[in-house]
C-alpha positions in Angstrom: 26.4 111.0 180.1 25.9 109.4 183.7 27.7 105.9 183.8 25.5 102.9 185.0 27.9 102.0 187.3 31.1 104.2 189.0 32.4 102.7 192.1 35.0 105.4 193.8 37.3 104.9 196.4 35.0 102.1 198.2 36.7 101.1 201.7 35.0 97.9 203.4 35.8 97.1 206.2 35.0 94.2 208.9 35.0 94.9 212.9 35.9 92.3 214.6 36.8 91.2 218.3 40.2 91.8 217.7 39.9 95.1 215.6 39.3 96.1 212.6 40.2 94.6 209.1 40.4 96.3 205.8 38.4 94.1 203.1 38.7 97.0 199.9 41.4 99.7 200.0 39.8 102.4 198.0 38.4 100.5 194.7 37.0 102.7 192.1 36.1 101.3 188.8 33.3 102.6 186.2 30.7 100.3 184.2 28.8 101.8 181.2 25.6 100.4 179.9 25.7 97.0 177.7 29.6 96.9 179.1 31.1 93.4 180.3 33.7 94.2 183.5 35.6 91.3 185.0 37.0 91.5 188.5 39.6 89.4 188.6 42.1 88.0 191.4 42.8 84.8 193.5 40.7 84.1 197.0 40.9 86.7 199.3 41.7 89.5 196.7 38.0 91.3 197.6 36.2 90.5 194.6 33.4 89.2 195.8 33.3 91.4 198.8 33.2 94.4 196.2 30.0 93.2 194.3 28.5 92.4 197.2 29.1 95.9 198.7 27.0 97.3 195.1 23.8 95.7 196.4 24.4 95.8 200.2 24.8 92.3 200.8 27.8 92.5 203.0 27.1 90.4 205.7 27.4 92.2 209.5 30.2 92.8 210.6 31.3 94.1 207.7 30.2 97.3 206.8 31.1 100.8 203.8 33.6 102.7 205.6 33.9 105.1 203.0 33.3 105.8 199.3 30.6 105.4 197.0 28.7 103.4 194.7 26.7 105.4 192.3 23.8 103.4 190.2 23.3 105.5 187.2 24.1 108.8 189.3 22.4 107.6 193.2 24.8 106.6 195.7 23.5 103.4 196.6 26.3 103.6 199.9 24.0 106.2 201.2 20.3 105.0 200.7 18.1 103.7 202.7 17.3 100.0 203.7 14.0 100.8 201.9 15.7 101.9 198.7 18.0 99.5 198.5 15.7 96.5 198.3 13.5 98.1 195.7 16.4 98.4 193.7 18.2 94.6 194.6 16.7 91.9 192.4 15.4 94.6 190.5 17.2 96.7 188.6 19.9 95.0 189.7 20.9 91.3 189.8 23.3 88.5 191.3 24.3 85.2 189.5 25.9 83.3 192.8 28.3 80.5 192.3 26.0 77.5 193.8 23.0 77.0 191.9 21.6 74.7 194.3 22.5 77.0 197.4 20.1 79.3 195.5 17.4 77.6 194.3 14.8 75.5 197.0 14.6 72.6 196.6 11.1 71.9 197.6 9.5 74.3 195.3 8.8 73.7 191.7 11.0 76.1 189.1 7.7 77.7 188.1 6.6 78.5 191.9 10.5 80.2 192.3 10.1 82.3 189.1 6.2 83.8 189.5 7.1 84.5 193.4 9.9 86.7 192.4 8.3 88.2 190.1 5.3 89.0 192.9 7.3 90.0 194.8 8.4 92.6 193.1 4.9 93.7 191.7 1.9 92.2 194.1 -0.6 93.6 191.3 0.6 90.9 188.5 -1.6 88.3 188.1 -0.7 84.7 187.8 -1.0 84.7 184.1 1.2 87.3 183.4 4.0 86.0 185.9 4.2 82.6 184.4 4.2 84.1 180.9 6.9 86.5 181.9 8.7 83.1 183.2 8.9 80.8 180.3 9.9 84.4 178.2 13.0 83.7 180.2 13.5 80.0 180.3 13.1 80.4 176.1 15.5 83.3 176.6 18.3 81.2 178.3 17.4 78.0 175.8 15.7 75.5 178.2 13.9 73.3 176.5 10.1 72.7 177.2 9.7 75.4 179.6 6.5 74.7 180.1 7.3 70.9 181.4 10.1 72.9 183.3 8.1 75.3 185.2 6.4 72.0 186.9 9.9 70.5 187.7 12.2 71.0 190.8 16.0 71.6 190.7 17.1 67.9 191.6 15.6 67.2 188.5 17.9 69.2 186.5 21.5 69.2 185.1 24.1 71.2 186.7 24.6 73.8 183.5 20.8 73.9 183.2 19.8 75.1 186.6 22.8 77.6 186.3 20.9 78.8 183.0 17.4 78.5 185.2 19.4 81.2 188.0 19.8 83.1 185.1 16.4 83.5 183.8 15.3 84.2 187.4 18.3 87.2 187.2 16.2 88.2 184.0 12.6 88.7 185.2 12.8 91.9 186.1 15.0 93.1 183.0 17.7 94.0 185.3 19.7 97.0 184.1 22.8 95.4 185.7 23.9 91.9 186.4 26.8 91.0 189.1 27.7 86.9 188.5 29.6 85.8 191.3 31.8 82.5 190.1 28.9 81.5 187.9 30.6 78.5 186.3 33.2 77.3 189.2 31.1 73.7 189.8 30.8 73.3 186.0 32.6 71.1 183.1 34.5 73.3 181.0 32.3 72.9 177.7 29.4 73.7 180.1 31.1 76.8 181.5 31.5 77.6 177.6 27.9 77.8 177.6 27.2 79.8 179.9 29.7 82.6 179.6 27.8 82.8 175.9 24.8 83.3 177.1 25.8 85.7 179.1 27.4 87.5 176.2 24.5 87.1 174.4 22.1 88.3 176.9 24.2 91.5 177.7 24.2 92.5 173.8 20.4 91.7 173.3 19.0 93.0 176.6 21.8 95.9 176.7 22.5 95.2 180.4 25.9 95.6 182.2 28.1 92.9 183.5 30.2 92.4 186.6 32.0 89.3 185.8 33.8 88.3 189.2 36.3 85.4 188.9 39.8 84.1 189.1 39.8 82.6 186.0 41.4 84.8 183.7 40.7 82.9 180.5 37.2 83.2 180.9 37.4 87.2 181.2 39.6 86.8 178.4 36.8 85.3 176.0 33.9 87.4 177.8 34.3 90.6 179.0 35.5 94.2 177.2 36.8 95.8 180.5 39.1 94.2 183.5 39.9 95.2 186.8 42.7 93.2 188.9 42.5 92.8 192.6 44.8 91.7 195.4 45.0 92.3 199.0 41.5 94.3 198.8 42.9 97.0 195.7 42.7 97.3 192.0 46.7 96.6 190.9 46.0 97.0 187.6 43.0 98.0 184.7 42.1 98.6 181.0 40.6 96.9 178.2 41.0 93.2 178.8 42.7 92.3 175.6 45.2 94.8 176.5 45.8 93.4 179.7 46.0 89.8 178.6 48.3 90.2 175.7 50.7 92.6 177.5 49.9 92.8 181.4 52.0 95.9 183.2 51.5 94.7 187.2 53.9 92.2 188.5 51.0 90.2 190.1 48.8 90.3 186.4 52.0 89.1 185.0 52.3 86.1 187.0 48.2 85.2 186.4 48.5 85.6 182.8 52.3 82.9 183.3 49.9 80.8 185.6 47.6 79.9 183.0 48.0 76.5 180.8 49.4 76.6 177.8 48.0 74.6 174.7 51.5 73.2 174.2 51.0 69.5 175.0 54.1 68.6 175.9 53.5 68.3 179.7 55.3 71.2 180.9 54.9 72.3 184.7 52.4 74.9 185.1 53.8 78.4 186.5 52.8 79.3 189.9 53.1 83.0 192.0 55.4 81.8 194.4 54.1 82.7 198.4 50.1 83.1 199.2 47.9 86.2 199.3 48.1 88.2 202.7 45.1 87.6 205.4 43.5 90.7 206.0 45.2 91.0 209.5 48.7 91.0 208.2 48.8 93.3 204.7 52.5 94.4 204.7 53.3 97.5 204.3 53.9 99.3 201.1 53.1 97.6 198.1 50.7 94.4 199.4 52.4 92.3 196.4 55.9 93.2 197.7 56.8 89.6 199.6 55.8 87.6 196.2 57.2 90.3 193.6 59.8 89.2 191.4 61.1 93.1 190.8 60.6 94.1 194.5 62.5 97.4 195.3 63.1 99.6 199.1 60.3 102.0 197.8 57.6 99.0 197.6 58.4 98.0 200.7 57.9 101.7 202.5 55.4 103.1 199.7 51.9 102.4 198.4 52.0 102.6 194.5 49.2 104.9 193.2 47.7 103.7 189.9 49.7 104.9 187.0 49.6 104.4 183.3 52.3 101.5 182.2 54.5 100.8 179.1 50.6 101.0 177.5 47.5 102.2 178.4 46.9 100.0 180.7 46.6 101.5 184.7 48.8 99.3 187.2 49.5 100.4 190.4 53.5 99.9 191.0 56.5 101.7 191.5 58.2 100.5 188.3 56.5 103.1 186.6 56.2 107.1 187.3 53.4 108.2 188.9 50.9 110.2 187.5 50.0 113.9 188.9 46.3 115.0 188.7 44.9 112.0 186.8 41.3 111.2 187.9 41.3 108.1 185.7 44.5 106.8 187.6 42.7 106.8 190.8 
């Protein structure tokens, strides 16, 4: 059965004046339909680069060096300008992290909404595009949608025109959704919210999910799948409970020690000690190697491969044996 999403070996890089950068160092990752992936890692790890890269929004001059990025079997690294737009928006979807960077602000919610949708399909008449948008707005649980099609964004709540970005995501019944950060600018119970929507709407509307945040306690509570980046590679992946309760990469290991505890007792939080590398200066070896706590020669002379752990979970360092011939541990 094809997957809806398999990512292999994807290599961005940037040219610049100075040379070339690497962004992603060979990312490879697989989403199945109705699934819920998270790409984890701190700024600068290529998360956002690598969902970018699906829909071929990487902005010049960044470009695919190598790999692929098949959409239910089509490599989408390969197709033309053409094919890429009648796919983006689509069939499939991005949730960005700024509402209001998104929306205009000079246009009413309903204008927004029924000129997507025309785009998409000149032939639909205005009747059907606005009953196809206040589907959506019920959908995401605005309340009055028809009041709210006549409304602009400064007239809404943060957490509600996040949930209005959503229902625009929708109109086309995406097959795939890629949310960028969607609840950085909110309050927590609002980011709540949202995260359950999106939960919800993956389950009714059996659509995939690239989650892409640092926040690991949110991919904790939402996603089935996880995939941790730093310094432009996957370190370590598996089923996210898996990787939460009993991380194997030294770098997931000191996210999952980062992360406040429900103690009360006003204990210093944890920190990774050092800063993720620019792109200009990966070391060599192991990229973590400067910050790891279990640093050996080898990681300082030897990229680690990805490799099973102490449990199922894939981690790419050298305190475990590398695997020979295992496609999944690429």
């Amino acid at each position: 059965m094809t997957s809806l999403l398999e990512v292999k070996d994807l290599v961005i890089k940037f040219a610049l004046r100075t040379g070339e950068v690497t962004a992603t160092n060979g990312v490879s990752f697989t989403l199945e339909k109705g699934e819920r992936l998270g790409l984890v890692g701190e700024s600068g790890a290529g998360k956002s680069v690598t969902g970018f890269s699906i829909i071929n929004l990487i902005s010049k001059p960044g470009y695919i060096a190598s790999g692929e990025v098949n959409f239910l079997g089509e490599d989408l690294a390969r197709v033309s300008d053409e094919r890429i737009r009648s796919i983006r928006g689509n069939r499939i979807s991005m949730i960005f992290q700024d509402p209001m960077m998104t929306l205009n602000p000079v246009l009413t919610i309903g204008t927004q909404m029924t000129e997507t949708l025309h785009q998409h399909n000149p032939q639909m008449s205005k009747a059907e595009a606005r009953a196809i948008a206040l589907d959506k707005l019920r959908k995401v649980y605005i309340p009055s949608p028809e009041k709210r099609l006549g409304q602009y964004p400064h007239e809404f709540s943060g957490g509600m025109r996040q949930r209005i970005i959503i229902a625009i995501a929708l109109l086309t019944d995406p097959e795939l959704i890629i949310a960028d950060e969607p609840t950085t600018a909110l309050d927590v119970t609002i980011q709540a919210e949202i995260m359950e929507l999106l939960m919800e709407l993956c389950e009714t509307e059996d659509m995939g999910l690239i989650l892409i945040t640092h926040d690991l306690a949110v991919v904790a509570q939402v996603t089935q799948n996880i995939a941790v980046m730093y310094a432009g590679s996957v370190v370590e992946k598996g089923p996210t409970a898996q990787v939460v309760a009993d991380p194997q990469h030294p770098y997931t290991q000191g996210l999952i020690a980062a992360l406040p505890q429900s103690s009360g007792h006003g204990e210093r939080l944890n920190q990774i000690p050092g800063m993720m590398p620019t792109l200009k200066n990966i070391p060599p070896g192991c990229s973590f190697n400067p910050r790891c706590p279990h640093v050996m020669e080898v990681c300082k002379q030897q990229v680690p491969s990805l490799r099973s752990g102490k449990n199922s979970n894939l981690a790419a360092c050298h305190l475990y044996p590398p695997e020979k011939d295992n496609p999944s541990a690429r």
